[in-house]
C-alpha positions as CSV (number, residue, x, y, z in Angstrom):
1,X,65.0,-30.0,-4.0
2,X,62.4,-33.4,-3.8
3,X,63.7,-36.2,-4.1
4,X,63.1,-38.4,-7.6
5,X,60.7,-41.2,-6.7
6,X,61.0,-45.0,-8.6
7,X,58.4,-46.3,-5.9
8,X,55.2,-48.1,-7.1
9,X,52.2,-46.0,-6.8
10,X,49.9,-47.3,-3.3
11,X,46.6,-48.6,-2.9
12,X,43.7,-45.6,-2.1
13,X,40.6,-45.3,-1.4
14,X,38.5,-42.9,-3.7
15,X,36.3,-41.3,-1.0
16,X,33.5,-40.5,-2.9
17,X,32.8,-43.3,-4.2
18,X,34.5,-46.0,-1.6
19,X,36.2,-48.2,-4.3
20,X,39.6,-49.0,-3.6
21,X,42.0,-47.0,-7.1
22,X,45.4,-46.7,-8.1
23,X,46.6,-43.9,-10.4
24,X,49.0,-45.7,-13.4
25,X,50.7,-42.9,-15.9
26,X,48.1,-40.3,-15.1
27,X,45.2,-42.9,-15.3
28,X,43.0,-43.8,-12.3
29,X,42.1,-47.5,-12.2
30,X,39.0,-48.4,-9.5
31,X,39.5,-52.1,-8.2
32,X,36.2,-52.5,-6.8
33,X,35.1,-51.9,-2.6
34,X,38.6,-50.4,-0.7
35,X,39.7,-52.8,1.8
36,X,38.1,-56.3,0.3
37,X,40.5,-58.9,-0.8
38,X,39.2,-58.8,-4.6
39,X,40.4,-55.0,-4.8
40,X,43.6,-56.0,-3.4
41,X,43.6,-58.1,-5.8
42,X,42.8,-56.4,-9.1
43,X,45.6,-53.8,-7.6
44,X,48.6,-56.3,-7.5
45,X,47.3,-57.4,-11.3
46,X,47.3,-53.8,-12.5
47,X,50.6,-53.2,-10.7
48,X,52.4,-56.0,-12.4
49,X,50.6,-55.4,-15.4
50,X,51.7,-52.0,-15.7
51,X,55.8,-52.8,-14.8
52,X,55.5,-55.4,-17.0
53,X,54.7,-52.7,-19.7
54,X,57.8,-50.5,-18.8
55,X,55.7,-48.1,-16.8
56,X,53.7,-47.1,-19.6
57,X,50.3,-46.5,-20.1
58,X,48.0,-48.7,-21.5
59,X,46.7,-48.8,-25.2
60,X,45.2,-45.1,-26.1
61,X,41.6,-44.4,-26.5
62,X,40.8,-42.9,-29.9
63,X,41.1,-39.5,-29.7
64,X,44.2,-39.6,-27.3
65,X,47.8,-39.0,-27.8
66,X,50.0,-42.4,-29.5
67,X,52.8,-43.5,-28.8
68,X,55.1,-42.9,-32.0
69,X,57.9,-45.3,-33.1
70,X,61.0,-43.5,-31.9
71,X,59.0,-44.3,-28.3
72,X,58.6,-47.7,-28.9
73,X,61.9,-48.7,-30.3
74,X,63.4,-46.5,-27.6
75,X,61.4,-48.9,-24.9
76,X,62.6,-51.7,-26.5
77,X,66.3,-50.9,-26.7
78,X,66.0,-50.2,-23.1
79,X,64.6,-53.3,-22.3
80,X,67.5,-55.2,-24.8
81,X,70.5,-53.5,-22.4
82,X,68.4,-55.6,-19.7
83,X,67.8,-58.8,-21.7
84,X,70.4,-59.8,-23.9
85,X,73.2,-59.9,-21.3
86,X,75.9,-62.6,-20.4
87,X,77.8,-62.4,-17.6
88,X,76.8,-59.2,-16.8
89,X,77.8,-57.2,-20.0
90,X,75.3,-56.6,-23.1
91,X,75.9,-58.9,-26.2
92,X,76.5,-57.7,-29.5
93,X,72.5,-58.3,-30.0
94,X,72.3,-54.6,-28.2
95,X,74.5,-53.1,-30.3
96,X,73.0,-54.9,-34.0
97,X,69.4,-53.7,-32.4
98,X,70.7,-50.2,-31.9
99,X,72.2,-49.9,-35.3
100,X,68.7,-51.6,-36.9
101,X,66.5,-49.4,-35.2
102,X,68.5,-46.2,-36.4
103,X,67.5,-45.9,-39.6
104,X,63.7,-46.9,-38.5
105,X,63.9,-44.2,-36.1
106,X,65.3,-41.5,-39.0
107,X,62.9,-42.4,-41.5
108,X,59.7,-42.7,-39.3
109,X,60.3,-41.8,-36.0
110,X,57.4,-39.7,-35.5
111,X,55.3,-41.8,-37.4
112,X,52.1,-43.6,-35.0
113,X,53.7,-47.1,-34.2
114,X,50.5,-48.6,-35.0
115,X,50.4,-47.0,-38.3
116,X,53.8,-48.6,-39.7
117,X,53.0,-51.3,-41.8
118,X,54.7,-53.5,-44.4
119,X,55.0,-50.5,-47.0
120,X,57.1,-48.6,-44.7
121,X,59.1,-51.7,-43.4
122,X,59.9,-52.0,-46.8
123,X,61.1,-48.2,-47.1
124,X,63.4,-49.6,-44.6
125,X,64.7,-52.2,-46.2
126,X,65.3,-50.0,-48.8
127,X,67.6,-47.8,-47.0
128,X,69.6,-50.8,-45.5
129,X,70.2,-52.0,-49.3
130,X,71.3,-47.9,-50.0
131,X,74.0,-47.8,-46.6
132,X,75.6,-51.2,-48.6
133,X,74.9,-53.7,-45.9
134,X,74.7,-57.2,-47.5
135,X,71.6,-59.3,-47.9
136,X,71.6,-61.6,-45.1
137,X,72.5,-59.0,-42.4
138,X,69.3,-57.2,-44.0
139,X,67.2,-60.1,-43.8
140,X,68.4,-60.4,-39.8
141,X,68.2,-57.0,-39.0
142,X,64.3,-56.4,-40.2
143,X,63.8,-59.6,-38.0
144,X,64.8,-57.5,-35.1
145,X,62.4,-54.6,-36.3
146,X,59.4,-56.9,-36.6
147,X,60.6,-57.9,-32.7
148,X,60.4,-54.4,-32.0
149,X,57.0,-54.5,-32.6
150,X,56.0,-57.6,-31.0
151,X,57.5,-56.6,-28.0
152,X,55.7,-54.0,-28.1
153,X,52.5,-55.8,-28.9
154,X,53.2,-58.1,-25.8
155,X,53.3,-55.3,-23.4
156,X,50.0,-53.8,-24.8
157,X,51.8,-50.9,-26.0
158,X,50.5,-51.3,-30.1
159,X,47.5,-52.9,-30.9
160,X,48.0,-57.1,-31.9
161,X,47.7,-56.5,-35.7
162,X,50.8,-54.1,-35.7
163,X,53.6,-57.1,-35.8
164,X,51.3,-59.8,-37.7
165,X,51.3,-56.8,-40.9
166,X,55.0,-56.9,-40.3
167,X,55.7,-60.5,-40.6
168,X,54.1,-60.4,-44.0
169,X,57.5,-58.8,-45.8
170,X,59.1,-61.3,-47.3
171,X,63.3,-61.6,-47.0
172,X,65.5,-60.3,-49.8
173,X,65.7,-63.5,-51.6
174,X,69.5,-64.3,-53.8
175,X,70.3,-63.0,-57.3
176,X,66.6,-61.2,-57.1
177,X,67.7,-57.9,-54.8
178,X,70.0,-55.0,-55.3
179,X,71.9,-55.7,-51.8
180,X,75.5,-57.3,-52.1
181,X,76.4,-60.6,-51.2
182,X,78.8,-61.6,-49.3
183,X,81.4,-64.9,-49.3
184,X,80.6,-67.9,-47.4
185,X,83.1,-68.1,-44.5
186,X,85.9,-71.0,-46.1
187,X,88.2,-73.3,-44.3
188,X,91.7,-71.4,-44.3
189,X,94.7,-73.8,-45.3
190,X,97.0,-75.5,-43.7
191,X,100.3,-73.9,-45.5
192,X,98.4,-69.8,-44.7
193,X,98.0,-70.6,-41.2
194,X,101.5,-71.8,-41.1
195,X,102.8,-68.7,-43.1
196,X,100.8,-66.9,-40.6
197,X,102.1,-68.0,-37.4
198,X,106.1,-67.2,-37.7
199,X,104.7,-63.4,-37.7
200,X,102.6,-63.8,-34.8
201,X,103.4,-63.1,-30.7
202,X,104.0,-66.7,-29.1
203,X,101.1,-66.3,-27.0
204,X,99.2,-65.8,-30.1
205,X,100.4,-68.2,-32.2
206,X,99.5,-70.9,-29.3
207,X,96.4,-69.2,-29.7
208,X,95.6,-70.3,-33.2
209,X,97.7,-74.1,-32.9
210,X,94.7,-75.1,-29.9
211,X,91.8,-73.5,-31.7
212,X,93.1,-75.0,-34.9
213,X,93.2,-78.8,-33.0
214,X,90.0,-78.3,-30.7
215,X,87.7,-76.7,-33.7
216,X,86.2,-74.3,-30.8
217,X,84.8,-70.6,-31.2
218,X,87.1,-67.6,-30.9
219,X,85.4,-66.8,-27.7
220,X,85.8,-70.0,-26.1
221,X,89.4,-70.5,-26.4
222,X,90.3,-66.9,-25.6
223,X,88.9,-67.6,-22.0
224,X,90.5,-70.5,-20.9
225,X,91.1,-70.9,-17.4
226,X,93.4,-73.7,-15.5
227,X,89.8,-74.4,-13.3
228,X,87.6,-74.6,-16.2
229,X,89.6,-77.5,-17.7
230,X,89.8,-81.4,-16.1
231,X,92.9,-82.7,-16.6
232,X,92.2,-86.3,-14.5
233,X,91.2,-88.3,-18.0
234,X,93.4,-89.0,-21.2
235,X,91.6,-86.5,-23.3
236,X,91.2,-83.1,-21.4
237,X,87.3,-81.6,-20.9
238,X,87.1,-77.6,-21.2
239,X,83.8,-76.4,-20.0
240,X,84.0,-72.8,-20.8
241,X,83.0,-70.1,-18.3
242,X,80.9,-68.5,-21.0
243,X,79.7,-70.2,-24.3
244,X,77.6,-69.2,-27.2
245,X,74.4,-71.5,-26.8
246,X,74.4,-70.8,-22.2
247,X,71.0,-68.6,-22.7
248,X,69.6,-72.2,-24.2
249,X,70.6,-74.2,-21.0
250,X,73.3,-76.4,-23.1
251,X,76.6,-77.4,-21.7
252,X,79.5,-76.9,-23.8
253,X,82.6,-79.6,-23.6
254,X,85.4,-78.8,-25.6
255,X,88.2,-82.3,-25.5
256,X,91.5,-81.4,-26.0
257,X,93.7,-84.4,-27.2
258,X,97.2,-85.2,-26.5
259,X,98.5,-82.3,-28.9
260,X,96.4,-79.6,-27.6
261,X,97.4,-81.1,-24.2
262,X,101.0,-80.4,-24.9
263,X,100.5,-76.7,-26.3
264,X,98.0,-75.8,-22.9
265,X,99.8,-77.5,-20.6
266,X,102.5,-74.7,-19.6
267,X,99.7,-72.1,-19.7
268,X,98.5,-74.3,-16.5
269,X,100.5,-73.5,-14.3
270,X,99.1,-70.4,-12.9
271,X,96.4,-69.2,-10.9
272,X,93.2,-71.4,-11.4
273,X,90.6,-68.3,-12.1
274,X,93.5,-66.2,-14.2
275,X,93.1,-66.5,-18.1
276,X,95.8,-68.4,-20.0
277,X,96.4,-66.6,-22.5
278,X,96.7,-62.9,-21.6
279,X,98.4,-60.4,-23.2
280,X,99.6,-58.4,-20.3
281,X,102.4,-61.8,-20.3
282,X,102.7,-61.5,-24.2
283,X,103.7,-57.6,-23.3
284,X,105.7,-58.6,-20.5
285,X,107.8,-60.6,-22.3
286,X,108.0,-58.8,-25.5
287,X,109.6,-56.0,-23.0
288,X,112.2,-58.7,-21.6
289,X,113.2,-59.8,-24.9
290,X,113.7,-56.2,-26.1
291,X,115.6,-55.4,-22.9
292,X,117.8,-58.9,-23.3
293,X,118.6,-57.4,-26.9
294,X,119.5,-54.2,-25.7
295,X,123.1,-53.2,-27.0
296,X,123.3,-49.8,-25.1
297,X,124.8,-49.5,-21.8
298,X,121.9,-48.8,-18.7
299,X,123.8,-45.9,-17.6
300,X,122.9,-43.8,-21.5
301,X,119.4,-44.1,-23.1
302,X,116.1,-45.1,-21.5
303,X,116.1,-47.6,-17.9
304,X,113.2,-50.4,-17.8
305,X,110.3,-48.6,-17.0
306,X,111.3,-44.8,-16.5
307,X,109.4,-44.1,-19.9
308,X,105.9,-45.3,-19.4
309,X,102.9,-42.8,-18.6
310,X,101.6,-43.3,-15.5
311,X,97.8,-43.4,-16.9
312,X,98.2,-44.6,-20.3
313,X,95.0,-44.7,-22.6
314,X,95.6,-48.4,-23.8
315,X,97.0,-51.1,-21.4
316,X,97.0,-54.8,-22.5
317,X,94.0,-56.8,-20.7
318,X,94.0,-60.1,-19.4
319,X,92.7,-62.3,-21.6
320,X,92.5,-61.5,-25.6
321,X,88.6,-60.5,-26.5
322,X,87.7,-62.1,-30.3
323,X,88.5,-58.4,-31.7
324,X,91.8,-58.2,-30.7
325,X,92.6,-61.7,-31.3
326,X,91.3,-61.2,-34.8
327,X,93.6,-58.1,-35.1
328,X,96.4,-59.6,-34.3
329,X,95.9,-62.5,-36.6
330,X,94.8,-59.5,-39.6
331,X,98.0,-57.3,-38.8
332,X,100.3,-60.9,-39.4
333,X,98.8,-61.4,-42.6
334,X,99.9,-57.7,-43.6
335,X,103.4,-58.8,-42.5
336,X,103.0,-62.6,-44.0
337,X,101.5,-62.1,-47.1
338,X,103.1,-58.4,-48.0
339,X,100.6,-55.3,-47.6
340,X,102.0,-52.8,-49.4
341,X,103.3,-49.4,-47.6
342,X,101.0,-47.2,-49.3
343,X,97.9,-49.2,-48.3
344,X,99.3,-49.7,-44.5
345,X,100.5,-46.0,-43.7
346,X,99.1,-42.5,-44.2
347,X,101.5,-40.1,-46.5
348,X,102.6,-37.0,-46.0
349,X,99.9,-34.4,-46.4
350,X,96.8,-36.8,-46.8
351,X,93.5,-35.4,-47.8
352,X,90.3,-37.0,-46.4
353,X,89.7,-38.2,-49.9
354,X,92.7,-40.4,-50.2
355,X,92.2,-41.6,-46.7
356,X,88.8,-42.8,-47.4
357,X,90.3,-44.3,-51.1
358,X,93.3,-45.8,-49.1
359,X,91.1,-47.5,-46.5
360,X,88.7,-48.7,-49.1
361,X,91.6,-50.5,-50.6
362,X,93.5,-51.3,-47.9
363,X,89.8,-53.5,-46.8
364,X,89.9,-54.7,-50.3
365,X,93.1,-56.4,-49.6
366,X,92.4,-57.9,-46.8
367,X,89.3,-59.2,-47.9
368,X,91.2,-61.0,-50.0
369,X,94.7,-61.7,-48.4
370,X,94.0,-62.0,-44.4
371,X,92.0,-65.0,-42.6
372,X,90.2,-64.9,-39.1
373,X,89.9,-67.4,-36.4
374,X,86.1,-68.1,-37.7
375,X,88.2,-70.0,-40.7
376,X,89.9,-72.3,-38.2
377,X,86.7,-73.8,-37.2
378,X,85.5,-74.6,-40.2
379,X,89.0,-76.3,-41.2
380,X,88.4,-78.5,-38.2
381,X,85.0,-79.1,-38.9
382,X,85.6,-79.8,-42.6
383,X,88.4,-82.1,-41.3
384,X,86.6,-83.8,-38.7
385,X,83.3,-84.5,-41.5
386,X,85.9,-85.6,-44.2
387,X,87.9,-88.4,-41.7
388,X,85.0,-89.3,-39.2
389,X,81.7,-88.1,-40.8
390,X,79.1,-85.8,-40.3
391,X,77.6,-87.1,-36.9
392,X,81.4,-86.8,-35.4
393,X,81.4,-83.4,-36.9
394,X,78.3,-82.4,-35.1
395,X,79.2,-83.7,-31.6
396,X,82.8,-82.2,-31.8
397,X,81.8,-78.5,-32.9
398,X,78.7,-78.7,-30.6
399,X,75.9,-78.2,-32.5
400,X,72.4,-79.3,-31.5
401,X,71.7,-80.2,-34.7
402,X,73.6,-81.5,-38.3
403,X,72.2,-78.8,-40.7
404,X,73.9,-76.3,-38.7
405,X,77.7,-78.4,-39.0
406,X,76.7,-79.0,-42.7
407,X,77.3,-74.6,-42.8
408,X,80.4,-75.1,-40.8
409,X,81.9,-78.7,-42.9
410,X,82.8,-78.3,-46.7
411,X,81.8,-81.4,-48.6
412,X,84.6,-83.5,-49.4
413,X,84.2,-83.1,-53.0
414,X,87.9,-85.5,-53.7
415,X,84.9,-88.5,-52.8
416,X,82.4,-87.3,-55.6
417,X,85.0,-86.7,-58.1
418,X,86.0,-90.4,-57.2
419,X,82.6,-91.2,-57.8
420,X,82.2,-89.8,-60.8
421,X,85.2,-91.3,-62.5
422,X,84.4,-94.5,-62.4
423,X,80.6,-94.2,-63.5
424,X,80.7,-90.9,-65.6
């Protein structure tokens, strides 16, 4: 059997004619004499030219075969696994372009990519509104369409007017549109988050008290490392391995005063590239306590360790990722604020019906019972704006500019009511 070849086609000479050629995708490009240093030349610029495009042909003649949008959005999902990456792994980008470019590809996947214009991105939109996603994840995820396209316009895949049509749909504008809107993200309270934290793991808990003082992201304090923090000044600087804003060439300094000191401090001591908090030690010692507890002799019953599987299908990781750390948080407030049973736990005999009823509810309740570690940053935030102002706010959450901590920092309304009472 041949091999598979990934090489890059050579340099020839086309003997009947003597010009140097190189055959591209089942086209024959002639760089001028073989053997000058022009030809050489104009082979190295179709070459690059041609990678650059994904090894794919160049704009079709009229008459020839297009290429159809579920080719082009394929392309460019292929070239997002290779471009929106950190630290190796995809973002979640990948997987919100994957899931915008579904329902493009179900609707109009044959379609000519040069041939889908606003009226069909608008078909689109349509749909999106239909599934139940809300307005503002609409409004992003056509943005990512209409990059599609550009991409593809870029690599001279789609002629130039395809993406300019595109950018000429305006965004679902609020109170004017069909699609749902969703809650702004509020600070969480003081009193929840303390209600919250006697039904959470200790690791976890410790978790949410040094987010809750630092105001970082989820992210960033679930990969804290003793050699990512300097401890040689009064107020600790975390520079996180990994940070929101890295692709933008920003550094990111999270200060950890003399509280957040105290609560990170015994996760120090340990090996300088191991995570802090990690829940293989939160399972570790949730198996001690249970065996400390135990009231039944070792020679009846179960020994420590003779009934685990050897390959089990879920094994705690090293450091919490922001989904698990939300969980964890989610399945305290069940505890905390009292989910009922019925909502929690399948019964006896359930149909698919009531599970997707049950479910709907059980989200329903959450919605409006359960916080996430989002909420903690904006507490900080609002807390920081309301004690040291807006420019302190900024700084502290690391923003690179004030509009975006004006999102994050609830107006202190208790001033304008002040306000107001003495010249209303």
């Amino acid at each position: 059997m041949p091999r598979l070849r990934q090489s890059v086609p050579g340099y020839c000479k086309h003997r009947a004619s003597g010009q140097a050629v190189v055959r591209l995708s089942g086209e024959d490009f002639y760089l001028g004499p073989h053997g000058t240093k022009a030809s050489r030349m104009a082979y190295d610029r179709a070459v690059f030219e041609w990678l650059a495009r994904g090894r794919q042909p160049t704009q079709p003649a009229e008459g020839e075969a297009v290429f159809t949008v579920v080719e082009l959005l394929a392309l460019f999902v292929d070239h997002a696994e290779l471009y929106y990456r950190k630290n190796g792994k995809p973002t979640n980008e990948v997987r919100m372009i994957k899931r915008a470019v579904k329902i493009v590809r179900e609707l109009y996947g044959f379609t000519p990519a040069a041939e889908f214009g606003p009226a069909k991105l608008e078909a689109v939109q349509q749909a999106m509104i239909r599934v139940g996603w809300s307005r503002k994840n609409i409004n992003k995820q056509i943005g990512r369409v209409v990059r599609a396209f550009a991409w593809g316009v870029a690599k001279e895949l789609i002629p130039k007017n395809a993406a300019v049509a595109l950018r000429e749909l305006p965004g679902l504008k609020a109170g004017r549109t069909e699609a749902r809107e969703t809650a702004p993200v509020m600070p969480v309270s003081e009193a929840t988050v303390d209600l919250t934290l006697h039904h959470l793991p200790p690791i976890v808990a410790d978790l949410v008290r040094l987010q809750r003082l630092a105001g970082c992201r989820p992210a960033e304090v679930c990969i804290i490392r003793p050699c990512d923090v300097d401890t040689t000044k009064p107020v600790w600087e975390y520079r996180p391995e990994s940070h929101k804003t890295q692709h933008h060439g920003r550094e990111r300094v999270i200060f950890i005063g003399p509280r957040g000191q105290a609560i990170l401090r015994p996760y120090l001591l340990r090996d300088k590239a191991a995570y802090c908090f990690s829940p293989a030690d939160g399972e570790r010692k949730r198996r001690e306590t249970r065996h400390e507890q135990r009231t039944t002799p070792l020679s009846c019953g179960n020994r420590p360790g003779t009934n685990r599987s050897k390959k089990p299908k879920r094994a705690a990781g090293e450091r919490y990722t922001t989904w698990s750390y939300n969980r964890a948080i989610a399945r305290a407030c069940e505890m905390a604020f009292g989910m009922p049973d019925e909502l929690r736990k399948a019964g006896k005999g359930e149909t698919a019906e009531h599970k997707a009823e049950r479910l709907k509810l059980a989200s329903q309740w959450r919605e409006t019972n359960c916080w996430s570690p989002n909420q903690l940053r904006h507490s900080a935030a609002t807390e920081i704006r309301k004690r040291f102002g807006l420019e302190a706010a900024q700084a502290t959450m690391g923003h690179a500019k004030a509009d975006v901590t004006e999102i994050y920092a609830e107006r202190d309304r208790a001033k304008a009511a002040e306000v107001m009472a003495l010249v209303g």
